[in-house]
C-alpha positions as CSV (number, residue, x, y, z in Angstrom):
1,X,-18.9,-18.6,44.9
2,X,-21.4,-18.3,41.8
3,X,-20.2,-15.4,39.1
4,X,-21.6,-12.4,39.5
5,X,-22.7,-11.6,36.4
6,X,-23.0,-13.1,32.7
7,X,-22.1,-17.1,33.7
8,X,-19.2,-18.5,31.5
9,X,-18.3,-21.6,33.7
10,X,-16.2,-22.9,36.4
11,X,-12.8,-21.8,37.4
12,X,-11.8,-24.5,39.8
13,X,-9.2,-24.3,42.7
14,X,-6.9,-27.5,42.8
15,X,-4.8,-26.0,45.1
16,X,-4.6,-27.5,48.6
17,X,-1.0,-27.9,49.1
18,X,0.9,-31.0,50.9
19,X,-0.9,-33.3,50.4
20,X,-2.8,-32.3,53.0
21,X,-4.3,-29.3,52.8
22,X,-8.0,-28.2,53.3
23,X,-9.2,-26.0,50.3
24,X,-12.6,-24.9,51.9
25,X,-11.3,-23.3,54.9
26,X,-8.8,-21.5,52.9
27,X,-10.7,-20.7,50.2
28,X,-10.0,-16.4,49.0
29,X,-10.6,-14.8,46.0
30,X,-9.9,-11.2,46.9
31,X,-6.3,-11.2,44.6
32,X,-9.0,-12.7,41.0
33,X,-9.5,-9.8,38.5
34,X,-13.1,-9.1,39.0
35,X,-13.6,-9.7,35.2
36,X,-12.6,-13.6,37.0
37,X,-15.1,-13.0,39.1
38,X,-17.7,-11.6,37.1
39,X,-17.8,-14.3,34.9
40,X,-17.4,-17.4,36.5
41,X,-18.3,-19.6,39.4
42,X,-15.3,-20.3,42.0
43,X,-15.2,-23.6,43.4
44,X,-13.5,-24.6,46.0
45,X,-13.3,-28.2,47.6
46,X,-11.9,-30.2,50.3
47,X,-10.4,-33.5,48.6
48,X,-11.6,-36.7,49.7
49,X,-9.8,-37.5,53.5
50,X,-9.6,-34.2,53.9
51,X,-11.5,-31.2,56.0
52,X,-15.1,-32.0,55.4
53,X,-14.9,-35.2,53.3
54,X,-14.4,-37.3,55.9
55,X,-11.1,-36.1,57.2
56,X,-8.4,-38.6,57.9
57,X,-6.6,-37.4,61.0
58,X,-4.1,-38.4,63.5
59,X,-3.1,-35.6,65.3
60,X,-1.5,-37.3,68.1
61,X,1.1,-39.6,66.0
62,X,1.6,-36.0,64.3
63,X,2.7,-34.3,66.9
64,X,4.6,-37.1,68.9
65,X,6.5,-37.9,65.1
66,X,7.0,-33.7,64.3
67,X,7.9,-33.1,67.6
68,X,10.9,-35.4,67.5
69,X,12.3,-33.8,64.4
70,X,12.0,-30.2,65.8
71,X,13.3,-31.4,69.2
72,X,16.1,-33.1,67.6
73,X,19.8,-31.2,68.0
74,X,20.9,-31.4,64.7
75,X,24.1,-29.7,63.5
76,X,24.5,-27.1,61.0
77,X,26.6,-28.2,57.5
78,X,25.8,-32.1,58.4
79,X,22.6,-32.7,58.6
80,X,20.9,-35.9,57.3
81,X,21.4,-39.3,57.2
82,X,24.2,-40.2,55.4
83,X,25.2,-43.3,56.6
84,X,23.3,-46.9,56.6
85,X,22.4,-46.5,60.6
86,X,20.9,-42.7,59.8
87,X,19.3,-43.6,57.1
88,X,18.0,-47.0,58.9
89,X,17.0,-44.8,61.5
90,X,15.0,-42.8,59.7
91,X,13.2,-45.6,57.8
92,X,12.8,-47.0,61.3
93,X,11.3,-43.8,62.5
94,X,8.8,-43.1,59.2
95,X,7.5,-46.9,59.3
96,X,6.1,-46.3,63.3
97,X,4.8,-43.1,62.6
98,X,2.6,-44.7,59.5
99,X,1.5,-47.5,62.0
100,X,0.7,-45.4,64.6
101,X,-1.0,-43.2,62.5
102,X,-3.0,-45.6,60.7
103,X,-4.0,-47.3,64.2
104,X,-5.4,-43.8,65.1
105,X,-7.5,-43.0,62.5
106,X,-9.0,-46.6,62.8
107,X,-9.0,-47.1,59.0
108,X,-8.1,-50.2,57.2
109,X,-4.4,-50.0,55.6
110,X,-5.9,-51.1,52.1
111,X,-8.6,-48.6,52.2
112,X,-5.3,-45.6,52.0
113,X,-5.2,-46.8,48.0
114,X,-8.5,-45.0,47.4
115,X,-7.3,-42.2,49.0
116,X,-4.7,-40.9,45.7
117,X,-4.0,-38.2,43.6
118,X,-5.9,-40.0,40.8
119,X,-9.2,-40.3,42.6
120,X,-9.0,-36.6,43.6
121,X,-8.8,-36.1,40.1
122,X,-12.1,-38.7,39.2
123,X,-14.0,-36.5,41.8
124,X,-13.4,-33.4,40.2
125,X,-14.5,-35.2,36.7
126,X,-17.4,-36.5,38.8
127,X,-18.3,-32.8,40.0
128,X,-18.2,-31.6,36.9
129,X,-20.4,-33.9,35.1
130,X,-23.0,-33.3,38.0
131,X,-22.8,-29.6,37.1
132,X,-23.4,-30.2,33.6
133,X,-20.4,-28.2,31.8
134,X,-18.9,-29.7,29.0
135,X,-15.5,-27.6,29.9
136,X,-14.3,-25.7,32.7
137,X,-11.0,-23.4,34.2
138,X,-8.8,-25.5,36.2
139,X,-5.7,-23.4,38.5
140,X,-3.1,-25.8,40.8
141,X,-0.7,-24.4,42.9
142,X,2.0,-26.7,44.8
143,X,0.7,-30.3,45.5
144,X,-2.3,-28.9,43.1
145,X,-0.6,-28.9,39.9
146,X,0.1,-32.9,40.3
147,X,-4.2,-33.1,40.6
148,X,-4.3,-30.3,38.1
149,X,-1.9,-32.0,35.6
150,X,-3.5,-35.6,36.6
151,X,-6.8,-34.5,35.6
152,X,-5.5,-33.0,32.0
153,X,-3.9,-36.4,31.1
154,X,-7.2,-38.0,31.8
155,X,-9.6,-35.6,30.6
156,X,-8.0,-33.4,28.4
157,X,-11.4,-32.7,26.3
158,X,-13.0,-31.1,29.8
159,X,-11.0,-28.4,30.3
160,X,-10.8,-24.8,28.5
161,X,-7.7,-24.1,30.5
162,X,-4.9,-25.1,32.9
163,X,-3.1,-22.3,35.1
164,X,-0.3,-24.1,37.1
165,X,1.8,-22.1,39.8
166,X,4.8,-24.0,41.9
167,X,4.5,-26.9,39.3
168,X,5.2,-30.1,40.9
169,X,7.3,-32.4,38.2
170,X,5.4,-35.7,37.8
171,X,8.3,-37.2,35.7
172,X,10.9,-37.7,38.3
173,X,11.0,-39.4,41.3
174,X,9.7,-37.9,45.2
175,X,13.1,-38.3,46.2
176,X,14.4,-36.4,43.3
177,X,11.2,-33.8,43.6
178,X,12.2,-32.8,47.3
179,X,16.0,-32.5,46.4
180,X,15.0,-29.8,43.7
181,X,12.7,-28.2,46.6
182,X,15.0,-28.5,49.0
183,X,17.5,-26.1,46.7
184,X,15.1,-23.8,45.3
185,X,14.8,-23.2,49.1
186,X,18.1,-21.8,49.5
187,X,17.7,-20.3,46.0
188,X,15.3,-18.0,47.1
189,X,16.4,-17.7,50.5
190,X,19.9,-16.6,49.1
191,X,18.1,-13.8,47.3
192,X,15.8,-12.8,50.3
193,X,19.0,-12.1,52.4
194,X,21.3,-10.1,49.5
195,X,18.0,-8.5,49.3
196,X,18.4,-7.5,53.1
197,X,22.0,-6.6,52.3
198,X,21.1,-4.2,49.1
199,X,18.1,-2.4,51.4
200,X,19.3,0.4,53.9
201,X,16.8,-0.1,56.6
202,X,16.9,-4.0,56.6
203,X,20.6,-4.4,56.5
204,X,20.7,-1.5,59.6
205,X,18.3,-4.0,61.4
206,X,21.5,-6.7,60.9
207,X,24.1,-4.1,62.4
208,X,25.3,-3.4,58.9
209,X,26.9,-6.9,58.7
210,X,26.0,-9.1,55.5
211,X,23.0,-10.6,56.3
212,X,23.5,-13.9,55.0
213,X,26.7,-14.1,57.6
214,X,24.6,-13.3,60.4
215,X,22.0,-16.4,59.3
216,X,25.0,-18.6,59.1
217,X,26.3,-17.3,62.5
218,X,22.6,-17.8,64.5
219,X,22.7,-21.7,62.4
220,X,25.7,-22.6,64.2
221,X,24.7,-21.0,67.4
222,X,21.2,-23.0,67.5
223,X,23.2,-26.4,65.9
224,X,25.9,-25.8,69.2
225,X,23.9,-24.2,71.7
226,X,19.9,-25.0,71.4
227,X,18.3,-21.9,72.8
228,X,16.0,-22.3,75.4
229,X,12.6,-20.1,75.4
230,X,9.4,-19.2,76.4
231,X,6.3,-18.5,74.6
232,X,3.5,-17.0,76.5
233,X,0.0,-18.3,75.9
234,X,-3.7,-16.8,75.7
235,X,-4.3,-18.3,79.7
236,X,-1.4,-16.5,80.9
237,X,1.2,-19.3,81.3
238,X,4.4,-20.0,79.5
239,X,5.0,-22.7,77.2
240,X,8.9,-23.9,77.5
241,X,10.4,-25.1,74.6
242,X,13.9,-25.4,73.1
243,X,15.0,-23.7,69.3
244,X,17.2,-26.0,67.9
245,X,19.2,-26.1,64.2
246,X,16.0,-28.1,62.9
247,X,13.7,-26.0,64.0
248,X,15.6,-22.6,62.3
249,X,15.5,-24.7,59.1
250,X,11.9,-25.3,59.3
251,X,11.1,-22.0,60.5
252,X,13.3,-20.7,57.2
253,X,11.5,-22.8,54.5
254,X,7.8,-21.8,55.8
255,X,8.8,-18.3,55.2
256,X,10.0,-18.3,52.0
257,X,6.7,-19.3,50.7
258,X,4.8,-15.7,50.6
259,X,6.1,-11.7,50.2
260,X,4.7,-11.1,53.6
261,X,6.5,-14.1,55.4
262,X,9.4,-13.4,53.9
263,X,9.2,-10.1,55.3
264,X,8.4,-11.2,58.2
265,X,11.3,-13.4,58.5
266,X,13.9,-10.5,58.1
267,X,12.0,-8.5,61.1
268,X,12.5,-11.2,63.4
């Protein structure tokens, strides 16, 4: 979206998350100060295998392999895979979902290298030199920040500024980086429910009991006892479907991510 007045640059968006997210059809800008706005052009791009450059997509291998993990009755306190034959398993279970995946995109395996978070970052340089602007704005949020931060160590001399939100640490390991996710998830979901308990309308909508009891209590319910449900669709039939201790934990982490979802998360 061009500036709507005097033209100081670019303020690009390096903020699909994942990797794996579209940035054209999520593009907003409502939440910029319009001095933002005013001043400089917003761009917004879908990175290479993505949305409208030349998406990579295997949506059946998606669902069949995300559909096992949701449909899996895992229980509550001991979850994982903490022995060899778990953690075999899930190795096991990872490896067929890459082959099947790469099978149905139809793409060779040694083409996925050009496919990184340092090419993303070369396109951006290669955007920008197109444009012509000897500097411009860069913002990352989530996955973002690594293409943000890429780009900086590259081209440090192109940018007038860096705004980074949800940094993503590109010092430690994945397995490291989705340990420290995995607990600032039950950092902020810890607060979200004493929240609940310190409001007098939210903590009436858990029968006065603490609210992070009556999470723990519906976690062992769903880990025991799956419940079994159904969702009714836009054609008037019912899809059937089974909420299982996996599923609450997914649910959970998706909802910590905004203001909103997390209020939405203590209504339901």
């Amino acid at each position: 979206m061009p500036a709507n007045g005097e033209r100081y640059g670019m303020f690009v968006q390096a903020f699909p998350g994942g990797p794996g997210g579209e940035g054209i059809s999520t593009a907003y800008w409502d939440y910029y100060d319009k001095q933002i706005l005013e001043h400089y052009d917003m761009i917004y791009y879908d990175q290479r295998g993505m949305g409208l450059s030349s998406a990579l997509e295997c949506p059946n291998a998606y669902a069949k392999d995300f559909m096992s993990y949701l449909t899996s009755f895992d229980t509550a306190g001991v979850e994982g895979a903490d022995t060899p034959a778990e953690q075999q398993e899930l190795i096991d279970g990872s490896r067929t979902y890459v082959e099947e995946c790469v099978a149905e995109i139809g793409i060779e395996p040694a083409k996925l290298a050009y496919y990184g978070t340092n090419q993303v970052a070369e396109d951006i340089e290669t955007f920008r030199n197109l444009i012509g602007d000897e500097k411009f704005w860069i913002y990352g949020i989530s996955y973002g920040t690594a293409v943000a931060q890429t780009y900086a160590y590259a081209h440090p001399d192109r940018l007038a500024g860096v705004i980074l939100d949800g940094i993503i640490d590109m010092t430690i390991s994945g397995e490291q980086g989705s340990l420290n996710q995995e607990k600032a998830f039950d950092k902020v979901l810890l607060a979200v429910l004493n929240a609940c308990n310190s409001d007098a309308s939210c903590s009436a909508d858990m029968n006065g009991e603490d609210a992070i009891k009556v999470y723990d209590e519906l976690a062992a319910q769903v880990s025991e006892n799956p419940i079994k449900y159904e969702f009714p669709l836009v054609n008037g039939e019912k899809a059937k479907g089974t909420f299982t201790f996996n599923q609450l934990e997914f649910t959970t982490i998706y909802q910590m991510y905004s203001l909103s979802a997390r209020m939405m998360f203590l209504k339901a």
